[in-house]
C-alpha positions, 0 to 999 in steps of 0.5 A: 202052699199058702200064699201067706208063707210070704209074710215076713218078707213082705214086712221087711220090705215094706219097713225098708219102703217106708227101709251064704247064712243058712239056719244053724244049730242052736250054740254054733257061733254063725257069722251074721250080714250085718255089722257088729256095731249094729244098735238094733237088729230084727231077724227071721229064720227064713220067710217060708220057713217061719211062715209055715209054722205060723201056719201050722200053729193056727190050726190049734184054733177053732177052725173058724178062727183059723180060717180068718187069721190066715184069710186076712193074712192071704189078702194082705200078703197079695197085695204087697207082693202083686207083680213080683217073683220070690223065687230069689229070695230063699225061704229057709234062710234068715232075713234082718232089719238093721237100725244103723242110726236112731237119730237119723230114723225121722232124716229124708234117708232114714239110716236103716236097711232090709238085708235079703238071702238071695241066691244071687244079685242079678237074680233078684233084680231079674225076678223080685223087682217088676218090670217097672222098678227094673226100668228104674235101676241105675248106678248111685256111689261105689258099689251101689245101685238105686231103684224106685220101688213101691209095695202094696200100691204105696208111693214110690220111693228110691232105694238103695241096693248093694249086692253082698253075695249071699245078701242083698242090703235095701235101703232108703238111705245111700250111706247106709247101703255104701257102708254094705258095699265097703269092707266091714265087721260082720257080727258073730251069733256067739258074741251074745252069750251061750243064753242069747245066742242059742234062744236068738238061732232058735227063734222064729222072729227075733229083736237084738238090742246091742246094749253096749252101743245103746249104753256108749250113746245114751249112757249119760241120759240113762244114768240122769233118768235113775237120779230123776226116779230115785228124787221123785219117789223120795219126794212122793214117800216124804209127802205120802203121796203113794196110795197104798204103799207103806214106806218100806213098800216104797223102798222096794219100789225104788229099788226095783226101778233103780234095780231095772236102770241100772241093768240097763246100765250093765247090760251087753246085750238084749234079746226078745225072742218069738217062736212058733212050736208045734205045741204052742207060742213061746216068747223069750226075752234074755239079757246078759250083764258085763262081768263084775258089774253091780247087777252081776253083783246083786245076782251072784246067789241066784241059782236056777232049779228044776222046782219038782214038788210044783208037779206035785200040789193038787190038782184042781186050784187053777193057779200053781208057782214056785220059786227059789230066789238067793237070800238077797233078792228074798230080802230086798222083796220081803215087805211085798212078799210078806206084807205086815204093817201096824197102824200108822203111828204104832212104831213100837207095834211095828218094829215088832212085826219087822224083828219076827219077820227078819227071824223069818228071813234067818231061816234059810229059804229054800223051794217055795211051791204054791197053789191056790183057787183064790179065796176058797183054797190054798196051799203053800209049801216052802223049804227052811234050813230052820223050819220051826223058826220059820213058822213060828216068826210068821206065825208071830208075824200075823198074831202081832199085827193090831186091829186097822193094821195090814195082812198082805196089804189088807186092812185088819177089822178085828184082833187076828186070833191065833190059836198054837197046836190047834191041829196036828197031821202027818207029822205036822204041828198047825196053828190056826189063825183067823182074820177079819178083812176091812176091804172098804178101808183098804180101798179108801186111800186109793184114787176113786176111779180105781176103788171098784176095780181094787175091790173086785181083785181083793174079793177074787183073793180073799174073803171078809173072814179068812181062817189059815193054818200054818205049821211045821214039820221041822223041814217045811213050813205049810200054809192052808187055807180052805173053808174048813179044816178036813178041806184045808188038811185034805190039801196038804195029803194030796201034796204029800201023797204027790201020786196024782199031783197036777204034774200029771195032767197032759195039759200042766206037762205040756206047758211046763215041758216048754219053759226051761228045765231049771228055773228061779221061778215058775208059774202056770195058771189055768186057761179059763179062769186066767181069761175070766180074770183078765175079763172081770178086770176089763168090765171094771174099765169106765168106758164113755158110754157107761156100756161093759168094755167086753160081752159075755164070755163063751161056755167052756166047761168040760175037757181037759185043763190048759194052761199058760206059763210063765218062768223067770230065770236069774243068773249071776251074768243073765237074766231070762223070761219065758211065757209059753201059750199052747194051741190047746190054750189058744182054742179054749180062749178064743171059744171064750171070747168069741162073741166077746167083742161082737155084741157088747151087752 
């Protein structure tokens, strides 16, 4: 067995130095050691356990990247543990850090503790502790034993150990470890919620954060910081001094700062959640709301869906999404979403694209599924209870947005020519639309330093001269854009076809199997462009020495197409996000990046 299995162990005590639960269906209500009240929480599922899945999961990696990860892991994990036994410390059941205190984090004895499964306390002072910290151990307050303990060749520092039967607490601080050795509440796994507790019981490695006690102590500076954000984006939009950003944008810029702190406010509890499958690398993050609170208010629409038809764009685009938000959040984004401004000063222009806009709104949304290749194709489908009033506002919308006026948040050149039942196919009737872009006048109000990097994106996304057909079937409302009509329609057949959609490539359903059934909203994107991307972001970086940030990136053509996912899930008391990175995903990008970063040409 791979001296690695020894990691986490390894991590949690050298926190601890510097601070009967087996594992349990996901859903059952465990208690947990530590107190209910804990502010802060850290949790493995069972060193040995949790180790062996990393293990495993590195061998998706080329196999010389695998070799260093778990080489580098070995070395490591030999010094901190040299001279010890962890035949004491089970391997499949789970280990806690615990923050009692943040306060007293930066004390002499910082208030947090390391709480160990053992199969009993003599054992573990027998065989875990060295001969040298055995010669050390000596009675401190009630219930509680001190030793001075170093890891890894570190100082030593006096530790405080209580025995819990089935746990041993470790802690630098006396009070804490005393506060194990009295009577006190344990925490129990279903007071979370079904949503925090079933993904916490499920993770590998988890961070709780008991939201209530984090709000009853810092309740008053959170609520003051809300006030701070609400003033300074008020002030920036009063003086112009967003670049980029119109007034309604700035509206839905403070409220989703607003939005966010009052969630924080709201919140019961927060989770972040890592997972290591046979199939890839999940990430979680989950919070639930108190009942009634305005967050559970502003969700109450929200209603998680399968999002089927995204299995059934074509493949070949590299980047798919789909969605269903209540009425209430579409139209708090709207002004992101459907981006269409006059020029400043033309109100008159401009009160006329927000009435087509809300007629669009009115419309009754419903699934929206996406894919696109940047700017040489997409395809957007979107469900309406009233289609035609759908299309023809957003129609509407782009025909009545003037020259130096916004499309997406992209400077108009020339008068957009809108030409109605330019084309009609499979039962739908398209306009045709055709833009100019001014990408230097788009830049132009953004910082110099950001100018570049901003213009490479806009050129990812579009181009100078874009040409888009939207139309209508009287159920749905279709946006295509392509080099050329037969390349725009060819799009949509493949959609309603459906047969051999991109939900049929092994890699899509792997990725899309591993985020939750039902979701608000949902995103993959393919492997190699999305490190492409990341890449052409981080050349366009300033570095001091005016050299590239990152070298060339590796050949990976051929093979199968990887991706990554991404999913959003809103409730009326939780909200959730996944990403999903599979091993598949994993080796292609680090064959991408292997020598990246060795030679910077």
């Amino acid at each position: 067995m791979l001296r690695t299995l020894r990691l986490p162990l390894a991590a949690a005590l050298a926190l601890a130095a510097a601070g009967p639960v087996a594992a349990q269906p996901a859903g059952k209500n465990v208690s947990l050691p530590y107190p209910a009240k804990a502010p802060l929480v850290v949790a493995v599922n069972g060193w040995q356990k949790t180790t062996d899945r990393l293990t495993k999961m590195t061998d998706s990696l080329p196999k010389a990247e695998a070799e260093k990860v778990r080489g580098g892991l070995e070395l490591g994990i030999d010094k901190v543990f040299e001279g010890r036994k962890t035949e004491s410390v089970p391997g499949d059941r789970r280990l806690f850090g615990v923050i009692h205190d943040f306060s007293k984090l930066g004390d002499e004895e910082p208030a947090f503790a390391v709480l160990l499964p053992v199969t009993g306390y003599a054992e573990f002072k027998r065989s875990f502790l060295t001969a040298g910290e055995r010669d050390t151990v000596a009675k401190a307050g009630k219930g509680v034993e001190s030793a001075e303990v170093s890891f890894g060749g570190g100082p030593t520092k006096k530790m405080y150990l209580a025995d819990l039967k089935d746990y041993v607490a470790v802690s630098p601080s006396e009070e804490v470890a005393a506060s194990y050795a009295a009577p006190y509440t344990r925490a129990q796994s279903g007071s979370m919620g079904p949503d925090l507790s079933g993904t916490f019981m499920a993770a590998d490695a988890a961070v709780y954060v008991n939201m209530e006690v984090i709000n009853d102590l810092y309740g008053e500076q959170i609520r003051q910081v809300k006030g701070l954000i609400d003033f300074g984006l008020g002030q920036a939009e009063m003086q112009g001094k967003i670049p980029g950003l119109d007034g309604r944008q700035i509206d839905v810029v403070k409220t989703m700062f607003t939005g966010l702190l009052q969630g924080v406010e709201d919140a019961q509890g927060l989770l972040l959640a890592m997972e290591f499958r046979p199939d890839g690398l999940r990430f979680a993050a989950r919070t639930r709301f108190t009942t009634d609170s305005p967050t559970s208010t502003a969700l109450a629409a929200e209603a998680p869906t399968s999002l089927t038809d995204l299995g059934k764009l074509p493949q070949g685009l590299g980047a798919y999404g789909g969605w269903r938000f209540g009425k209430k959040l579409s139209d708090t984004f709207r002004p992101f979403t459907q981006n269409f401004a006059a020029p400043e000063g033309e109100d008159a222009q401009d009160a006329k694209i927000t009435k087509l806009l809300n007629q669009v709104g009115a419309a009754g949304a419903g699934v929206e599924v996406t894919g696109s290749s940047g700017a040489n194709a997409a395809i957007v489908m979107s469900q309406y209870k009233n289609a035609k009033q759908a299309a023809a506002g957003l129609v509407g919308a782009y025909g009545a947005v003037p020259v130096g006026g916004k499309v997406m948040g992209v400077v108009t050149k020339e008068k957009t020519r809108v030409t109605d039942a330019a084309q009609a196919h499979r039962g739908f009737t398209f306009s045709e639309i055709k833009l100019a872009f001014d990408f230097e006048a788009t830049i132009q109000s953004l910082p110099e330093q950001a100018r570049e990097t901003t213009l490479g994106n806009l050129k990812r996304v579009a181009k100078e001269r874009m040409t888009y057909w939207i139309g209508t079937d009287g159920k749905a409302v279709a946006t295509l854009t392509a080099d050329d009509w037969g390349a725009a329609s060819k799009l949509l057949d493949d959609y309603l076809e459906g047969t051999a959609g991109v939900g049929t490539e092994a890699g899509f359903k792997l990725t899309r199997s591993n985020l939750p059934a039902d979701a608000t909203a949902v995103y993959l994107a393919e492997t190699s462009q999305t490190v492409q991307m990341i890449t052409d972001q981080v050349k366009g970086i300033p570095t001091p020495n005016g050299r590239p940030a990152i070298g060339k990136l590796g050949n990976v053509q051929g093979g199968e197409p990887t991706y990554v996912g991404f999913a959003l899930t809103l409730k009326p008391q939780g909200a959730g996000v996944d990403v999903f990175v599979p091993g598949t995903a994993m080796n292609v990008a680090a064959r991408m990046l292997a020598g990246a970063f060795r030679r910077v040409e």
